[in-house]
N, C-alpha and C positions, 0 to 999 in steps of 0.2 A: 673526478666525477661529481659532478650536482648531486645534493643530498635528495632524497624518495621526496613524493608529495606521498600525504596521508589523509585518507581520506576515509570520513566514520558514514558510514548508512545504518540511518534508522529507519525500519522497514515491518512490515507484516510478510504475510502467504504468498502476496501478490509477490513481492521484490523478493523473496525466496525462492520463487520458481515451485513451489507447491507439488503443482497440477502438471507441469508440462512435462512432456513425452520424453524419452532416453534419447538425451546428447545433445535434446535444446539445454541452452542458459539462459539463466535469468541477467536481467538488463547489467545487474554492479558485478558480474563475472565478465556483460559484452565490455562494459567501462573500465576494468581493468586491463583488457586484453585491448582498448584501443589505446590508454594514454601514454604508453612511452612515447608510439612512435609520435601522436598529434601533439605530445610536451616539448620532446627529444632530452626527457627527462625516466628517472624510473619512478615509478609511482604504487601505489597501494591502497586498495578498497578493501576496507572491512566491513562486512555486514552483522546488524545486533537487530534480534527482533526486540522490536518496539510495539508499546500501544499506550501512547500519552492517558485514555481514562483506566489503567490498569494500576491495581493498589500497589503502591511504592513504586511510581513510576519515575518520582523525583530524585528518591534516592538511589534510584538504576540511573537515571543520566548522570548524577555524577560521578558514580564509579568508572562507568565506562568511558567516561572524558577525560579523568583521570588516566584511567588505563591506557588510551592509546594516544592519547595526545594531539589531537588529529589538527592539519593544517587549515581541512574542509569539512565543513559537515551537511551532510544533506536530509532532513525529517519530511518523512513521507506524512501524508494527513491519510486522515482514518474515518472520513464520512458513512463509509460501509457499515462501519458501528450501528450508527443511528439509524441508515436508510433501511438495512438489508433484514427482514425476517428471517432466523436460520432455522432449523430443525434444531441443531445441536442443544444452543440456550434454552429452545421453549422444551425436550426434552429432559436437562436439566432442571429446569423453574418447576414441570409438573411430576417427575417420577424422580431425582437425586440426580447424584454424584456417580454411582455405578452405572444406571442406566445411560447418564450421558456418553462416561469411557467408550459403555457398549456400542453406542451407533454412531460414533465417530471411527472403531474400527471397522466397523460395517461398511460406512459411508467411503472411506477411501479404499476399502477393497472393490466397491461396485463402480466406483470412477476409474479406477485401473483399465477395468477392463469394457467400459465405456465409450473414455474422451479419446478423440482421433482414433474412432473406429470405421469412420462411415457414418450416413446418413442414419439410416437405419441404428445403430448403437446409439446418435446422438439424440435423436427422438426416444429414445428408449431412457436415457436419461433425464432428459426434462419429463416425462409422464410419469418416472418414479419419485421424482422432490415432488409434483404437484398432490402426489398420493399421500406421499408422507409428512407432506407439511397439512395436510384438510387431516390426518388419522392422530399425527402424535404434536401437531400446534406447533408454531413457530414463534418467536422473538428477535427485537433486536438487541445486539450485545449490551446498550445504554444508550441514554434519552441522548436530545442535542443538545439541551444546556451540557451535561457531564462531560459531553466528546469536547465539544466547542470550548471548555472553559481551561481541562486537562492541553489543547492545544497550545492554547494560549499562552499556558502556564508554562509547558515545554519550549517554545520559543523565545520566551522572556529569558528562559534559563541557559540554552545554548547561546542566546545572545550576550549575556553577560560574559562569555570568556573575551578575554582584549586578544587583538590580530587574528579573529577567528572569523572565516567569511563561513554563512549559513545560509543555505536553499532551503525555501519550505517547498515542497513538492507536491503537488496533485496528480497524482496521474489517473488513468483511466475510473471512473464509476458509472454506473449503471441504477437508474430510478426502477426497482420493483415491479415486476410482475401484478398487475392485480385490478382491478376493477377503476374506469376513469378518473375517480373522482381521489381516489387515495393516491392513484399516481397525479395528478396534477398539486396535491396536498405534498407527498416526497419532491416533485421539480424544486416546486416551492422552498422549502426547504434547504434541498440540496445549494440551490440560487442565494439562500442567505448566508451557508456555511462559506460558498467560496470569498460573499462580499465581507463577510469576518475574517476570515483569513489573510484577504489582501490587507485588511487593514491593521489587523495583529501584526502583520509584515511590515508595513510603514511606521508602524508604532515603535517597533524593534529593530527596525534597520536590517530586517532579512532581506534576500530575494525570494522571491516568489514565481513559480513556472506554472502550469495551468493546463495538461495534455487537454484534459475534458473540454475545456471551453476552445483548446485548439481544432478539435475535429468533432464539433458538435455534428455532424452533418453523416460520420459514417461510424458513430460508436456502435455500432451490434457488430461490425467485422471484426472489432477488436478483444469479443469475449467470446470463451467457451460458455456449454448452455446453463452452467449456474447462473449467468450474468455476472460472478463476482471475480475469478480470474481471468487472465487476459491472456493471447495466446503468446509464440512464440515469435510471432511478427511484431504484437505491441512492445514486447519486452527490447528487440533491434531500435523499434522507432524512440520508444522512452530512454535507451542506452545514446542513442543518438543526441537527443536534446541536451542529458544531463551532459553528455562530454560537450558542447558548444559552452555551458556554462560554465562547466568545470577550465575551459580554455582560458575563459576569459574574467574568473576568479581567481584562479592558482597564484599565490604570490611568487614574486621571481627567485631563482634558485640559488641555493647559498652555495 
């Protein structure tokens, strides 16, 4: 029998499967359960949350490359950092450390009983973050130089392993809720992170995938009403894409 392909996912909330409903999976659970048969090999996805501008994030990639060894590796980019205003952060930034704990267990008990509820629940959730982002302020996790340059830096670094093929991955984001002018300011933005990113990728010999810029035309079907996770259809169609690449990366089998 051919020896496993291994394969490392570097991932946030989104590629976790966070938010979605009991018995959906998240995309590197659907990409494990499709590569035997599309290999005719056995294979293995690990997932590690990631977030390239987090402290010691250097030295987290290379334990965990260490650790598993992996044939393939796939880093998700993290634009949401810079785009997204959260509750959470600007709770933290103006009231502490406690307070923040506090309304992050608040916040996922009230999405519980929320998301895929119906119309009516889902309205009920967006006019709660609009409340609570105008009453306790919101932020983003960090600027875009920190996101954008932490990226960088991460890819330079998986790229240095020899016979190691590397995906940078985008998948689905969402520009902000807010007043026209801030949102044409975040497009803006979000439009520079992706042309840095293809080019950190040419610089470094990654591939690069791009869901966002592949369905510019119908991204609201793809989020719940945070805007920031995606449902359990995006999760099939992004499980999708990544196995086409993973097809035709996997080095051949020993």
């Amino acid at each position: 029998m051919p020896e496993p392909l291994h394969i490392l996912v570097f991932g946030q909330s989104n590629s976790a499967g966070a938010v979605l409903p009991g018995g959906a999976l998240p995309w590197p659970q659907l990409l494990a359960a499709a590569l035997p048969s599309a290999l005719g090999r056995p294979a293995t996805v690990t997932f590690r949350t990631f977030y390239a501008h987090a402290a010691g994030s250097a030295a987290y990639l290379d334990r965990e490359l260490a650790k598993y060894s992996p044939d393939l590796v796939i880093l998700t980019m993290t634009p949401f950092a810079f785009l997204q205003p959260m509750v959470g952060p600007g709770v933290r930034k103006r009231y502490g450390e406690r307070a923040y704990r506090l309304y992050q267990r608040l916040e996922s008990r009230f999405d519980r009983v929320t998301r895929d509820r119906g119309e009516a629940a889902g309205s009920a959730n967006r006019l709660a973050r609009r409340i609570t982002r105008a009453v306790l302020g919101a932020a983003p996790v960090a600027d875009y130089e920190t996101v954008r340059d932490a990226t960088v830096a991460a890819l330079r670094r998986v790229a240095r392993e020899e016979d190691l093929r590397v995906l940078a991955f985008q998948g689905f984001v969402r520009v902000p809720e807010g007043p026209a002018r801030s949102r044409r300011a975040a497009a803006s933005l979000l439009e520079r992170f992706f042309v840095d990113m293809r080019a950190a990728c040419g610089q470094a010999h990654c591939d690069y995938i791009n869901l966002n810029e592949a369905h510019r035309e119908d991204l609201d079907r793809w989020f719940y009403p945070d805007r920031l996770h995606v449902t359990a259809e995006a999760h099939a169609l992004t499980a999708n894409a990544v196995l086409q690449w993973v097809i035709q990366a996997a080095p051949p089998p020993v």
